[in-house]
N, C-alpha and C positions, 0 to 999 in steps of 0.2 A: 270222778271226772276232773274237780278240782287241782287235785296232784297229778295227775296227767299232764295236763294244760301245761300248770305250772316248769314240770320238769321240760316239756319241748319248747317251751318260751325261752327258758335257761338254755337249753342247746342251741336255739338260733344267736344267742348273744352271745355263747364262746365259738360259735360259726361251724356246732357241728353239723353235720348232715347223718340223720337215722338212713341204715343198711344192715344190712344180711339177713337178721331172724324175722320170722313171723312177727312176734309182739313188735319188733324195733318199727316194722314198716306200719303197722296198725297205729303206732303212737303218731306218725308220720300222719298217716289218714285224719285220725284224729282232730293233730292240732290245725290241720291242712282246713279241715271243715269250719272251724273253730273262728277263724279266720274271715270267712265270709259272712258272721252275725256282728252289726255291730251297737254296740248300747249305744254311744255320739255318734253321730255323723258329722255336723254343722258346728261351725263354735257357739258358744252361748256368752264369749268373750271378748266378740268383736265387734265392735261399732261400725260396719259398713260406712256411714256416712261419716263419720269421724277419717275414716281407713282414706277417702277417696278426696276427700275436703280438698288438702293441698294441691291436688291436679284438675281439679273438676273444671277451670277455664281451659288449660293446656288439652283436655283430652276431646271436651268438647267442642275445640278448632279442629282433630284430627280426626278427618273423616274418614268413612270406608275405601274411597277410594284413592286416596294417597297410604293408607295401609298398604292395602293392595300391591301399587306400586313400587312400594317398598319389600312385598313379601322374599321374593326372588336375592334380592341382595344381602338380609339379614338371616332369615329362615336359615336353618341348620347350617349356615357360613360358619369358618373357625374364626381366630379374632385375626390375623394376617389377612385373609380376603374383607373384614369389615375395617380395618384399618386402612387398606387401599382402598377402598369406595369413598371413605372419609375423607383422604387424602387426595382422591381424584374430584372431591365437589358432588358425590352425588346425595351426599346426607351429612349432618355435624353429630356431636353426641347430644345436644339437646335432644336432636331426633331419635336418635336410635332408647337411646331413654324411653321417648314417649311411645313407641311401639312397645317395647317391653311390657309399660304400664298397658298401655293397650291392650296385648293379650291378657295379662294379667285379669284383665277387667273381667274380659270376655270369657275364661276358663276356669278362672280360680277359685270363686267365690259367689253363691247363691243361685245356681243352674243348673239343669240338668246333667251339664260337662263338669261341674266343679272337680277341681282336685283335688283344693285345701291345700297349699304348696306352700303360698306364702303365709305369713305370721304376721308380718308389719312392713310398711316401705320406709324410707328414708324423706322424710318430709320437706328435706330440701334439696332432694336429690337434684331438682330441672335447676336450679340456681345455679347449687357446682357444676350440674354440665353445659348450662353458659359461660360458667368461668374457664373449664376446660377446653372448649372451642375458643375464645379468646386468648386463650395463653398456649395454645398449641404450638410447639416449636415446627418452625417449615420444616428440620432434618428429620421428625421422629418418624424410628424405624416401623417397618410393618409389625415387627415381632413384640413390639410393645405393648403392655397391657393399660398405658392412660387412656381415660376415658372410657375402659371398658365396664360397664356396669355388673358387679360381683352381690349374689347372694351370701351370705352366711349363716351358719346351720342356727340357731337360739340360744346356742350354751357357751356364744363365744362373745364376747363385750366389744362392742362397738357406742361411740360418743354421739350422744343422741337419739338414740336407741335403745329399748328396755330391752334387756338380756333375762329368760322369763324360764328356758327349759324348757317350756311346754308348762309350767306349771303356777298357778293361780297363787301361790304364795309370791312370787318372783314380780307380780304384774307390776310391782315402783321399783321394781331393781334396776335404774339408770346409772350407767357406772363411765368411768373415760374407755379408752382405746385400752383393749388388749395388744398384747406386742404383735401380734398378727396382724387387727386390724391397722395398727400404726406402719407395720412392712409393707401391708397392700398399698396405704394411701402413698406412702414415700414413694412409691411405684407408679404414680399415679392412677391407682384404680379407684371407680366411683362403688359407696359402699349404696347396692340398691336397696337393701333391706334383710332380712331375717327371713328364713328359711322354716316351717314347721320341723319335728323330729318326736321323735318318738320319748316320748315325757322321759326329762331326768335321764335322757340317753337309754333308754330301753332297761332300765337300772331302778322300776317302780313299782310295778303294778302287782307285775308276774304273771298272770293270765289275761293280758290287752294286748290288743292286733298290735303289731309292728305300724308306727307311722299314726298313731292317735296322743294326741296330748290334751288337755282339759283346755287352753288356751288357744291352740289353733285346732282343736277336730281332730278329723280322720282322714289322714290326707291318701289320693287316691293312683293306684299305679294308671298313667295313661296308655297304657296297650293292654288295659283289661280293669276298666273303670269296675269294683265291687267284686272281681271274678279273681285277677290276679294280683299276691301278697306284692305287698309296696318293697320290700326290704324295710330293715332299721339298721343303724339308729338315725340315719343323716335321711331318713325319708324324702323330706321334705328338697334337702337341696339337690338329689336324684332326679327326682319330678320335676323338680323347676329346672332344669339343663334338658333333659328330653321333652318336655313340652315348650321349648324357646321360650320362656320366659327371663332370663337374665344370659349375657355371653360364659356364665362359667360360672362356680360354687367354692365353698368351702365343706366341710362333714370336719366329724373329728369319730375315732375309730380309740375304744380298747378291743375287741375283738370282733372284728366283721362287718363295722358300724358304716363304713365305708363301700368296702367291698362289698355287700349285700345290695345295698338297697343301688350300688352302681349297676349291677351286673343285672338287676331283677328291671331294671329301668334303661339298661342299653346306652347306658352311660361309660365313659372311660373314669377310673378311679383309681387313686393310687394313698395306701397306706404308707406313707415313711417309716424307717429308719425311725425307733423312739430317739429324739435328741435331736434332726434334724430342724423341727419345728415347735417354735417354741409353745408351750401351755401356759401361761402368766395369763390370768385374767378370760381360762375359761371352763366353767363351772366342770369339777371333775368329777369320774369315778375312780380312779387309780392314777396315781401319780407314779407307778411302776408301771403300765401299763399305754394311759392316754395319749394320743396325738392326732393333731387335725392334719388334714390332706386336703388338695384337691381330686375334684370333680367336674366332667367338661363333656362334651361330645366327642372331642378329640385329641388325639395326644398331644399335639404341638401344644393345643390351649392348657393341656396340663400342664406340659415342660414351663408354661411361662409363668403361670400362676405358682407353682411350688419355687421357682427361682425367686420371685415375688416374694415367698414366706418364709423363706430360708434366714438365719440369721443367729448370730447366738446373742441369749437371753441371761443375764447375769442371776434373772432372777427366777431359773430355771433350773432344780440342783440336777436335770441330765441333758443338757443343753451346750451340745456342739458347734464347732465353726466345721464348715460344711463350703464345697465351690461350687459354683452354680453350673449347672448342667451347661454343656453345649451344645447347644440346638444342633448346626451346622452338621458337628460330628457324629447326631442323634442319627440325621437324614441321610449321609453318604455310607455311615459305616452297613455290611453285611451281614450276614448271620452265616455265611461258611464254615462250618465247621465247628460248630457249637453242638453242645450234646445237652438235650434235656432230657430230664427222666419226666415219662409221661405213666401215672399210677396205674397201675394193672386193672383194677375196680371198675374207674370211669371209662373203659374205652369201649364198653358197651353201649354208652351215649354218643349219638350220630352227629351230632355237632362238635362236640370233643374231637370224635376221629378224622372229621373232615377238617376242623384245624390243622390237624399232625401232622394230614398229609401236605398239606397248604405248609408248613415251616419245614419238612422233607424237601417240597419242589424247591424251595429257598436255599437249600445245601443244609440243612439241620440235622443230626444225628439225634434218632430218637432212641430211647434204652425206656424198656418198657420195666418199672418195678414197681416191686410191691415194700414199702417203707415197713418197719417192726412197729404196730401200734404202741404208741405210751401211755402211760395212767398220766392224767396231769390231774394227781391228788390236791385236794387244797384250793382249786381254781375260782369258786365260788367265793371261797373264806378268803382270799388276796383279795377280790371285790371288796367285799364286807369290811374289810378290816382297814382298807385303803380310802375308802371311801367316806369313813367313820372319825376318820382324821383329815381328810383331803378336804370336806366341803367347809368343817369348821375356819379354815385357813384361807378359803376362798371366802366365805365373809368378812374375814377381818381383813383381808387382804385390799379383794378386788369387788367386794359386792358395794352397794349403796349402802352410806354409815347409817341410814335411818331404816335399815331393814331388821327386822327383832329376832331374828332366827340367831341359834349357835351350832345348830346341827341336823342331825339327823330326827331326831326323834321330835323337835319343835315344828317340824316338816311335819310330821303324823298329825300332831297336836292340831295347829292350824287347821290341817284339811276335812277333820273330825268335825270340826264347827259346821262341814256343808259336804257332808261324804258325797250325797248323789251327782255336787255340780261339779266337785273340786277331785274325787276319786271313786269315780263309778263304776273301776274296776279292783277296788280296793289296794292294796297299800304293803302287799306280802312281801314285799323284797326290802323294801326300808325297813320295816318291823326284822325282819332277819339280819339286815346288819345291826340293828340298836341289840339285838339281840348277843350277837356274834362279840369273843373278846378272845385275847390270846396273848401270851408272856411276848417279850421284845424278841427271843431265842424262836418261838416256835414259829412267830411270824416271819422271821429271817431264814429260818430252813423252808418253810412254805415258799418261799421266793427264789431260794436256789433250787429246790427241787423242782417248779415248774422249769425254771428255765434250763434247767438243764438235761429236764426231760425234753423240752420240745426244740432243743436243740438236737437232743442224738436221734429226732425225729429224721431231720433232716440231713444232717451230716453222713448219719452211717452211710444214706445209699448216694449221697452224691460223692463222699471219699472214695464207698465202691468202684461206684460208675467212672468217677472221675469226670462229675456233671459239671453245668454252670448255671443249671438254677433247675427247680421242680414246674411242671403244669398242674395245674389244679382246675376243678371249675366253681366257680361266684366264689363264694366264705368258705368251702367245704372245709378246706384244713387251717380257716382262720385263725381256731383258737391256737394251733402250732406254732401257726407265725407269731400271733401277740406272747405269747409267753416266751417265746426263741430273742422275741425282739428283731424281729427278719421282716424288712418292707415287700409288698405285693402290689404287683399293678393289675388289675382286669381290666379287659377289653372286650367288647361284644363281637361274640361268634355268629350272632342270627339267633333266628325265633324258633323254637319250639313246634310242632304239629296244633299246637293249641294257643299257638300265638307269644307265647312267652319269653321274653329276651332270657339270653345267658351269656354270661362273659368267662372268655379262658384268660384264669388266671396264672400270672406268672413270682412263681418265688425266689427272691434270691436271697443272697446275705448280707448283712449289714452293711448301710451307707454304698450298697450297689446299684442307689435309685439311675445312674445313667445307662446302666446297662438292659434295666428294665425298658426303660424307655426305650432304648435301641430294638430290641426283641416287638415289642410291643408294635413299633412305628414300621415294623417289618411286617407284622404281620396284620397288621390294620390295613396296610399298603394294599398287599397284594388280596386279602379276606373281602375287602370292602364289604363287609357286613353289620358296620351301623344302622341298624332298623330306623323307621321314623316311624312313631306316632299316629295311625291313620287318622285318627277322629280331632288329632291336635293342630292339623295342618291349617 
């Protein structure tokens, strides 16, 4: 049962999806079940009253019924409608802060609703956003994201905040701004706090649910609290964008970290372009592979947040200068004439097909094909062997000088001192990379052979077709994209028979992210199928 487990844990991480044979769907079953037992629940890491200290005057003047009040104008709003509300006098960012914190209170943490979403707030958050209501320029525009309070996934460094993974060795890792966090504040966004995720980026255990880490719990999908999987590896900042608790997120994504737990959560996400954003200062697994994204309710909130984190990074050896999407031309342009290949497999799923036809009525030429499966040999061993080098460099780098770690395998060491509290699902995937080793040759063929297999993934049948980009649905063909290095946006198509969000995914090719967007805001438009939440309202 153990190597079962383990091998479909590994496939939801390179974003495959089990099909065709008897055994593949039984493994499916399987891990599926597998899923709804969970050793954590709760963290055994958090200090509640430490957690809530900093607001506890603030939260205790805001009562039920000025929530209330306010539900209507923040509740599942993009950041353009909470920017005009701000702008027209009917709330500041203090407020809207304290609502956030609000729900937070009421959903996240020690109740029967809990979701475990968040990790840690920003303990000065209400300060800065008095300072941002004071220093608000009269011209700012609606599409701006100041003042907008942003979660971030745990493995990305932000100043004043412990940067932790999900994992109990990390708990004094207070490090400065990553180049990210440093883009968002220049941007003027407020950093709300840290986001749960799936320990070590879903890159630890090997058989632990998606969305559990030893630091922040199990954190929980809200359209099917214990019943339906969270996604990984950005679990955490998933949940907290469909349960309103922060205006928008970060995730960071090697393959499907993003896209998964977006699409399982009816969130919009979008994987970049490896190079568009930079990775400096946040804990990796693959430095061939990694990059953060946003995550939002809506597309516009995305276009703003990824313009946000765009930027080139000197200290980033695949790190592009890149131009910032245009909103404007997102919203006017068409999809007339656009051909996507929609996979022959998936179109026996009924939200898939009602998509199609929904980008049909828009003038969309659909080609129905079936791609030539690739071996993407090695896939694991690019993990392993990336990773084994990647985290050493992120300590010396960007972690806190008085953290004793140098690797991987001191990672094991540490957690051995207290396996039940520290790795209750044991440790199989670290141990396989400490394990894993390869000449500089055979690692460098492993990296052109993925990539160049899960390039002619896609190429053959969009050269055939003479496509402008693939359909997909959630991660299914993630791990294509991360190794192609080809950005994807999902968007939520609706719920499932059994309540389940799914998002149709859209692929295109490198540094295509405004055309995703375009497709996307097309079909968001006219879908209007962002589910909300019942129980989170």
């Amino acid at each position: 049962m153990k190597k079962i487990v383990v091998l479909s844990i590994i496939g939801l991480l390179l974003g495959c999806k089990n099909e065709g044979s008897k055994s593949e769907t039984n493994l499916r079953d399987i891990s599926e079940k597998s899923f709804r037992t969970f050793k954590v629940e709760d963290s055994k890491f958090i200090n509640l009253d430490n957690f809530w200290a900093p607001f506890e005057n603030q939260l205790s003047e805001f009562s039920p019924e000025r929530y209330h009040r306010l539900e209507p104008l923040i509740l599942n709003q993009d950041i353009p409608t909470i920017q005009k509300h701000i702008d027209n006098g009917k709330f500041n960012y203090e407020t809207l802060v304290t609502f956030y914190l609000y729900r937070i209170k009421a959903f996240d943490r020690d109740n029967e609703k809990s979701l475990n979403s968040v990790i840690s707030l920003n303990p000065n958050i209400l300060d800065q956003a008095r300072e941002m209501d004071k220093n608000r320029p009269s011209d700012l525009s609606n599409t701006s994201i100041y003042g907008m309070p942003i979660l971030l996934k745990d493995n990305i460094n932000a100043k004043g905040l412990v940067t932790t993974a999900g994992a109990v060795a990390l708990m004094k890792n207070r490090t400065d701004d990553s180049f990210l966090s440093k883009q968002l504040k220049a941007s003027g966004a407020l950093i709300l706090g840290k986001a749960n995720l799936s320990e070590w980026a879903y890159f630890f255990c090997g058989d632990c649910p998606s969305g559990y880490s030893a630091v922040g719990g199990q954190t929980f999908n809200p359209y099917g609290r214990k019943s339906l999987d969270t996604g990984g590896s950005s679990s955490g900042s998933a949940v907290a964008v469909a349960a309103n608790f922060c205006a928008a997120a970060i995730g960071s994504e090697t393959s499907g970290s993003i896209l998964s737990p977006s699409s399982q959560n009816g969130a919009v996400g979008l994987k970049p372009t490896v190079g568009t954003v930079s990775r400096s200062g946040i804990v990796p697994i693959s430095s061939t592979l990694d990059t953060a994204g946003p995550i939002s309710k809506y597309i516009i909130d995305n276009v703003l947040l990824y313009n946000a984190i765009i930027g080139y990074d000197s200290n980033d050896f695949k790190s592009k200068r890149v131009p910032n999407i245009d909103l404007e031309a997102i919203q006017t342009h068409h999809l007339k004439g656009k051909r996507f290949g929609a996979i022959q497999e998936l179109m026996k799923d009924t939200l898939y097909a009602t998509a199609i036809e929904i980008l049909k009525s828009r003038g969309v030429e659909i080609v129905a094909v079936e791609p030539q499966k690739q071996d993407l040999p090695g896939f694991l061993r690019l993990l392993n062997l990336d990773m084994k080098t990647d985290l050493p460099l992120y300590f010396n780098k960007h972690a806190n000088v008085n953290l004793p770690y140098e690797g991987v395998q001191s990672i094991i060491d540490f957690n051995e001192k207290d396996s039940v509290a520290r790795a209750p699902y044991g440790q199989l995937l670290f141990r396989g990379i400490v394990a894993d080793t390869a000449s500089t040759q055979e690692f460098e063929d492993i990296k052109y052979t993925l990539k160049s297999n899960g390039r002619k993934y896609f190429n053959d049948v969009m050269m055939r077709y003479r496509l402008d980009g693939l359909l997909s649905i959630n991660n299914y063909h993630a791990s294509y994209a991360a190794v192609a290095e080809y950005p994807a946006l999902t968007v939520p198509m609706g719920l499932t028979e059994k309540g389940e969000p799914k998002g149709l995914t859209f692929i295109g090719k490198p540094f295509q992210e405004s055309d995703l967007y375009t497709w996307g805001y097309v079909f968001e438009k006219f879908a209007k199928q962002r589910p909300e939440p019942f129980n989170y309202q």
